[in-house]
C-alpha positions as CSV (number, residue, x, y, z in Angstrom):
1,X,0.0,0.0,0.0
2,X,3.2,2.1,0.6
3,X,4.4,1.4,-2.3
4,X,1.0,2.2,-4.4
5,X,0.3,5.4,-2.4
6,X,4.2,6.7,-3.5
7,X,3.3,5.5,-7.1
8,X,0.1,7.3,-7.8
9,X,1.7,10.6,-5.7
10,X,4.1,10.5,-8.2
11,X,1.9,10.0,-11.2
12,X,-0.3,12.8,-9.9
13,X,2.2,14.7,-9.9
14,X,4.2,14.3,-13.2
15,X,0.2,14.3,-14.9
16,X,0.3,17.8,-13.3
17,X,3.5,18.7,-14.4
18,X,2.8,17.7,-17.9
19,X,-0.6,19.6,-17.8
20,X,1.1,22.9,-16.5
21,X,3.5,22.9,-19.7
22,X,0.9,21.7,-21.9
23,X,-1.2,24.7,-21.0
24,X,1.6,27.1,-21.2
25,X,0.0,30.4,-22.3
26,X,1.6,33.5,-23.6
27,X,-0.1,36.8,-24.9
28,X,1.9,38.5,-27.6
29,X,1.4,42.2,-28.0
30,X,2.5,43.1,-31.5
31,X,1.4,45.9,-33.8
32,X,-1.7,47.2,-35.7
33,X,-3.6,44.3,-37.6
34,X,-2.2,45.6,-40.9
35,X,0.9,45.6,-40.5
36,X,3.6,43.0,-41.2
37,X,4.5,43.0,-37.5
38,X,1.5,41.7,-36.8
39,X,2.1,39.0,-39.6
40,X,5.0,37.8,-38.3
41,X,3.2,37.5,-34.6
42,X,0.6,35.6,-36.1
43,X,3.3,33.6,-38.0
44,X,5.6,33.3,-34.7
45,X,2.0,31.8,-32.9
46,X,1.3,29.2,-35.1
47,X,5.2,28.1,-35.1
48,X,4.9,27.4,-31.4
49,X,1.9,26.0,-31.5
50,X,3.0,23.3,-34.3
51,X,7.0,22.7,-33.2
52,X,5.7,22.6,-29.4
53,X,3.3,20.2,-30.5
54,X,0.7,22.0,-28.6
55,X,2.7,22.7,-25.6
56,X,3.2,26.8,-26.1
57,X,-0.2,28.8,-27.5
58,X,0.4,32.2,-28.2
59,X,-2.4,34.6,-28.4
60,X,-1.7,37.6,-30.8
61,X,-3.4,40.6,-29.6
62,X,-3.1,44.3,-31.8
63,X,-1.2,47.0,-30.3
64,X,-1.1,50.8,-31.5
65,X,2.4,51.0,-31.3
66,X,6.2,50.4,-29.2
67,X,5.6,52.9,-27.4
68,X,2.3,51.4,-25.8
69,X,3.8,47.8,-26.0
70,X,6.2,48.8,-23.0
71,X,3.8,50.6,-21.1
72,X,1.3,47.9,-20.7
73,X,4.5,45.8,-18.6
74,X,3.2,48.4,-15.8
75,X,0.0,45.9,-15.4
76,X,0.7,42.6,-17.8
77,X,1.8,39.4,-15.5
78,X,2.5,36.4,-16.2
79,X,3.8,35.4,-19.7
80,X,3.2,38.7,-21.5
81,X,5.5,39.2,-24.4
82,X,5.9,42.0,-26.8
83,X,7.8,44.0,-29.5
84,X,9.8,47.0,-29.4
85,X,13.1,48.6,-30.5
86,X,15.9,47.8,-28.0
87,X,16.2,51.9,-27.5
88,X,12.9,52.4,-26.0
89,X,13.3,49.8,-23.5
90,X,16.2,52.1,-22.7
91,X,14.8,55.2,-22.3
92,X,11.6,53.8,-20.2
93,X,14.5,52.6,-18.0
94,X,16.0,55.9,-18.0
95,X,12.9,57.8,-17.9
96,X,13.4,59.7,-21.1
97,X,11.7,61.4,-24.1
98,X,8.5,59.5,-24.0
99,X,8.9,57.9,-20.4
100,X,10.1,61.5,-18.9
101,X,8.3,61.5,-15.7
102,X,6.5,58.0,-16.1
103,X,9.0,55.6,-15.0
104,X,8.1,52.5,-13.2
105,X,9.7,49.9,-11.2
106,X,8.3,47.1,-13.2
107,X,10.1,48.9,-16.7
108,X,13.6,47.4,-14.7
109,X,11.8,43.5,-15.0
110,X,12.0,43.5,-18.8
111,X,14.3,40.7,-20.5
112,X,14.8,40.2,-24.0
113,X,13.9,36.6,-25.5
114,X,15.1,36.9,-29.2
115,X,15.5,39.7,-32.6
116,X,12.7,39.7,-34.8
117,X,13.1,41.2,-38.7
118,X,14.3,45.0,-38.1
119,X,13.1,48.2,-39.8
120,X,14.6,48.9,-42.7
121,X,14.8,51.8,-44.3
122,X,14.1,52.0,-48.2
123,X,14.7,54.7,-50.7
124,X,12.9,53.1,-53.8
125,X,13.2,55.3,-57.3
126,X,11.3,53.9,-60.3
127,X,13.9,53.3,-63.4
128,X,12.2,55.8,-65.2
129,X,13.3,58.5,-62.8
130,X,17.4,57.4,-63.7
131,X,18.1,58.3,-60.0
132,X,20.9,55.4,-58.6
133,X,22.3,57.8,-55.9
134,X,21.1,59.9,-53.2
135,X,21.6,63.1,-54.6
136,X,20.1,62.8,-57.5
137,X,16.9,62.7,-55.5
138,X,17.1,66.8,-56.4
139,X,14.0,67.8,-58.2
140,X,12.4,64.6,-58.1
141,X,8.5,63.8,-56.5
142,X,9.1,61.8,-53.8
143,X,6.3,60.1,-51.3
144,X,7.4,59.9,-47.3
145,X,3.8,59.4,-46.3
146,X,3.1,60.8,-42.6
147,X,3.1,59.7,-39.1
148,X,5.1,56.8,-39.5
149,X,8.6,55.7,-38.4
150,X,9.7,55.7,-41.9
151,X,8.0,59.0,-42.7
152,X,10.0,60.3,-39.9
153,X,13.3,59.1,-40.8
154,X,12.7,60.0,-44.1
155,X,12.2,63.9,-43.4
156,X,15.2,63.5,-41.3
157,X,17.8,62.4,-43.8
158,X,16.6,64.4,-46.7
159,X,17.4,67.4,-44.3
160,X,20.4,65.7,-43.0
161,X,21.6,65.2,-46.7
162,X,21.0,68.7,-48.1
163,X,18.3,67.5,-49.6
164,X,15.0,69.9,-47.6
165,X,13.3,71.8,-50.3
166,X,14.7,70.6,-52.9
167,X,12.7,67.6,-53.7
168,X,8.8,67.5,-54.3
169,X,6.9,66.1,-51.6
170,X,3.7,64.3,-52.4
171,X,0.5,64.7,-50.9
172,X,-0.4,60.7,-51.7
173,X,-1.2,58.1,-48.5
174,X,2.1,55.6,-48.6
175,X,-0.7,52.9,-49.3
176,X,-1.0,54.5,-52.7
177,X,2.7,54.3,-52.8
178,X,2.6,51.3,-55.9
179,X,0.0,52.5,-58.2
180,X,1.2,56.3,-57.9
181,X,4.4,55.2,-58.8
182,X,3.1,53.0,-61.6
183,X,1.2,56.0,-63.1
184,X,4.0,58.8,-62.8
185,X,2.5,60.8,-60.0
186,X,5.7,60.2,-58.2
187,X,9.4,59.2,-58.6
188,X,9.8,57.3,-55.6
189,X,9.1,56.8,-52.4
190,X,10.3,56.2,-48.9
191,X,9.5,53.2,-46.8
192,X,10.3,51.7,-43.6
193,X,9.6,47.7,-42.9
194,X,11.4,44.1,-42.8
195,X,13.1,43.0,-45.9
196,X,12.1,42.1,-48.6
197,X,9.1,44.7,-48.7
198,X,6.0,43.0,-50.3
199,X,5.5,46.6,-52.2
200,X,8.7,47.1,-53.1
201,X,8.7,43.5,-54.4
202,X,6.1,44.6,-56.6
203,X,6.9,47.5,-58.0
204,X,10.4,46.0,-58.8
205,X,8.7,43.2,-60.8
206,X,6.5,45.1,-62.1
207,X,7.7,48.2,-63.1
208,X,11.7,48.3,-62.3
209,X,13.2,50.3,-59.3
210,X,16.5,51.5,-57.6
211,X,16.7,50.7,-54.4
212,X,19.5,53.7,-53.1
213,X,22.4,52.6,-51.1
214,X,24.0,54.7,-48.4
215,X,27.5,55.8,-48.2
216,X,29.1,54.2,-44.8
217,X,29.5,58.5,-44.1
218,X,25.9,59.2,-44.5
219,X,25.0,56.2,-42.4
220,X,27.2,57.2,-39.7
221,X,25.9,60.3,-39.5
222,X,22.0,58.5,-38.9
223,X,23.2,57.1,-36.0
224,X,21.3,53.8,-36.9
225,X,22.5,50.5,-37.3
226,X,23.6,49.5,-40.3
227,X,22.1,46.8,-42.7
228,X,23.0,45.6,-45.8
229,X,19.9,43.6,-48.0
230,X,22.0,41.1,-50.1
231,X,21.9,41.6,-54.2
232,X,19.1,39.4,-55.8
233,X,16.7,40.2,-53.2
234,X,14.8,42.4,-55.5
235,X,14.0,41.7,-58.8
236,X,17.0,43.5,-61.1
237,X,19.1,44.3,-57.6
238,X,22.8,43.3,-58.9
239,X,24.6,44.5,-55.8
240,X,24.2,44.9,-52.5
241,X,22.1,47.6,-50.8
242,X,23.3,49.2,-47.4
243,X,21.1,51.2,-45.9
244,X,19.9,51.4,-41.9
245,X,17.7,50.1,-39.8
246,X,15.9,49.8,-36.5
247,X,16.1,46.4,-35.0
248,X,13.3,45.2,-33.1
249,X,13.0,42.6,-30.4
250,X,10.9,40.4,-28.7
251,X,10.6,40.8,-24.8
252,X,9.3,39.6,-21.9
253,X,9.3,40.0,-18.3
254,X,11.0,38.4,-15.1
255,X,7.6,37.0,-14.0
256,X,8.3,34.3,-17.0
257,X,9.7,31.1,-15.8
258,X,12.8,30.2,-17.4
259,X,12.0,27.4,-18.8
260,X,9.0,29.0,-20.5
261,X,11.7,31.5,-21.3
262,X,13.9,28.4,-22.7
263,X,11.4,26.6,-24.9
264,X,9.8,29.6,-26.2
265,X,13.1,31.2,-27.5
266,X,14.4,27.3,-28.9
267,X,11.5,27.0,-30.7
268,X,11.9,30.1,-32.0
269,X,15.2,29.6,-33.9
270,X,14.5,25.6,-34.5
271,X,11.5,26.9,-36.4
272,X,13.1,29.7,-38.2
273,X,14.2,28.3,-41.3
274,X,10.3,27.0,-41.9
275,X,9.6,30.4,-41.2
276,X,11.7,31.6,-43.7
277,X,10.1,29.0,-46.2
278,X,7.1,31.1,-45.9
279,X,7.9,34.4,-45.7
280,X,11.3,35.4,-46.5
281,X,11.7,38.3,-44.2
282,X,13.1,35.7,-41.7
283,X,16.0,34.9,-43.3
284,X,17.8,38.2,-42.3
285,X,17.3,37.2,-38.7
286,X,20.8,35.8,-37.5
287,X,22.1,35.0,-34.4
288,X,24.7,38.1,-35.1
289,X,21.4,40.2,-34.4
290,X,21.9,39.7,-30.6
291,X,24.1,42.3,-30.2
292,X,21.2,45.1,-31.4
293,X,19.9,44.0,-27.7
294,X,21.2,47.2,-25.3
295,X,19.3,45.9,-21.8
296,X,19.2,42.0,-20.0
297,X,18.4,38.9,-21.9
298,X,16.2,36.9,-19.8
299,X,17.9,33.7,-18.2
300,X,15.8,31.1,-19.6
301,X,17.0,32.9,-23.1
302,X,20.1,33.1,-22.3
303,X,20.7,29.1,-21.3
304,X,19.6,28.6,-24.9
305,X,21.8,30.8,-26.6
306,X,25.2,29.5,-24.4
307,X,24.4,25.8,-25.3
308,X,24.7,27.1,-29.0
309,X,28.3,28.9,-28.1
310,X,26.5,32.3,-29.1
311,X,29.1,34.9,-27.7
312,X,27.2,37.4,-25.4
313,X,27.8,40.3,-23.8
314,X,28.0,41.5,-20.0
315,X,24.7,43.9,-20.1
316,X,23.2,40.9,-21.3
317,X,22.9,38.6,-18.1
């Protein structure tokens, strides 16, 4: 009887175990529905769902912004997960520029898990318009669109670059971005998203575009990081384009258990190259894309990536 009552405790108690993983929960605050952030979360669920064999469901839930993604760790427990640029995790920290007098304890509790596909800036010019170089924007229509990060960056390095009244700014949503450009309304446009673009991908198949590399001075000047989207990645790209970026990364808190922590970030990158199968703005994710992250790494995380000998640094642990 001894024996049996030891046997079932056990049992009980390994059925439990199994049950608590198996129901392993996480919410994953990403971006606005239409956006390929919020493709890639929805992407990222069902890769858990199917290389966890059930084990991790992620729930994808809208988000207005990065900004609002870091906030909500002020009353998210549990496994709440979320994307952001590595900077703003910084300044909440800090309390600066958007955080200035709205810090919070909890900001200090954020760990990274793993990169996601970064921003990437594009300076598409159709053909037509014979511009292969940033100066010979001059004179030219060009779309920036508003509000966005890309509109913004965009305003900032055509001052930066000499370049503030002397292009034509169009007055065109960036949705309209593909057929303006396909009808001559404009001569290019700006754009800010993971590589490849779906509508740069279609305007160079369709119509032929130069995408416009950065000089290693002009990037410097940015202050971004610098990203280079191999030749062949557009249709009629012969060379590498180096332009900048904004990485983004996926977070968490310290009320994750690290082994949720584990297996969520090891099924991330054992299921990356059948993400990549199916949308190729995976592929620029690399291991190399680690160093982008400026705060903690959370431990669970970080036990994955020093069983695969990835080198990391001291802010991370």
């Amino acid at each position: 009887m001894k024996l049996f009552y030891i046997f079932t405790t056990l049992l009980g108690y390994l059925l439990s175990s199994t049950l608590t993983f198996a129901d392993t929960k996480i919410t994953y605050k990403s971006a606005k529905s239409t956006s390929s952030y919020y493709q890639m979360g929805v992407q990222i669920a069902e890769a858990m769902k199917k290389n966890s064999n059930g084990s991790i469901i992620v729930t994808v839930e809208e988000s207005q912004g990065s900004v609002q993604n870091v906030k909500e760790v002020k009353a998210r427990k549990g496994n709440y997960v979320f994307t952001t640029p590595p900077v703003l995790i910084k300044l909440a920290i800090a309390e600066k520029a958007m955080f200035k007098g709205k810090g919070d304890p909890r900001y200090s509790d954020i760990r990274a898990l793993f990169p996601i596909p970064s921003l990437t800036m594009h300076f598409v010019m159709s053909k037509k318009s014979g511009v292969t170089k940033f100066s010979e924007m001059s004179g030219k229509s060009i779309l920036i669109g508003k509000g966005s990060f890309g509109a913004r960056e965009g305003a900032k390095y055509l001052k930066m670059f000499g370049l503030e009244g002397k292009i034509n700014l169009a007055n065109v949503e960036l949705s309209n971005a593909v057929p303006a450009l396909k009808n001559g309304q404009i001569d290019g446009f700006v754009t800010a998203g993971s590589y490849p673009a779906p509508n740069v991908i279609e305007v160079a198949s369709s119509l032929g575009v130069n995408v416009i590399s950065l000089s290693d001075d002009q990037i410097k000047k940015t202050k971004r990081t610098k990203l280079i989207i191999p030749s062949g990645t557009y249709k009629g790209q012969s060379s590498d384009i180096q332009t900048t970026s904004l990485p983004v990364v996926t977070y968490t808190t310290t009320d994750m258990s690290s082994d949720v922590a584990y297996n969520l970030t090891k099924t991330f990158w054992e299921s990356k190259n059948s993400l990549g199968q199916a949308a190729k703005w995976w592929n620029g994710v690399e291991f190399n894309m680690i160093n982008n992250i400026s705060t903690k790494i959370h431990p669970g995380a970080l036990k994955y990536y020093k069983e695969k000998g990835v080198k990391i640094s001291s802010h991370h642990n």
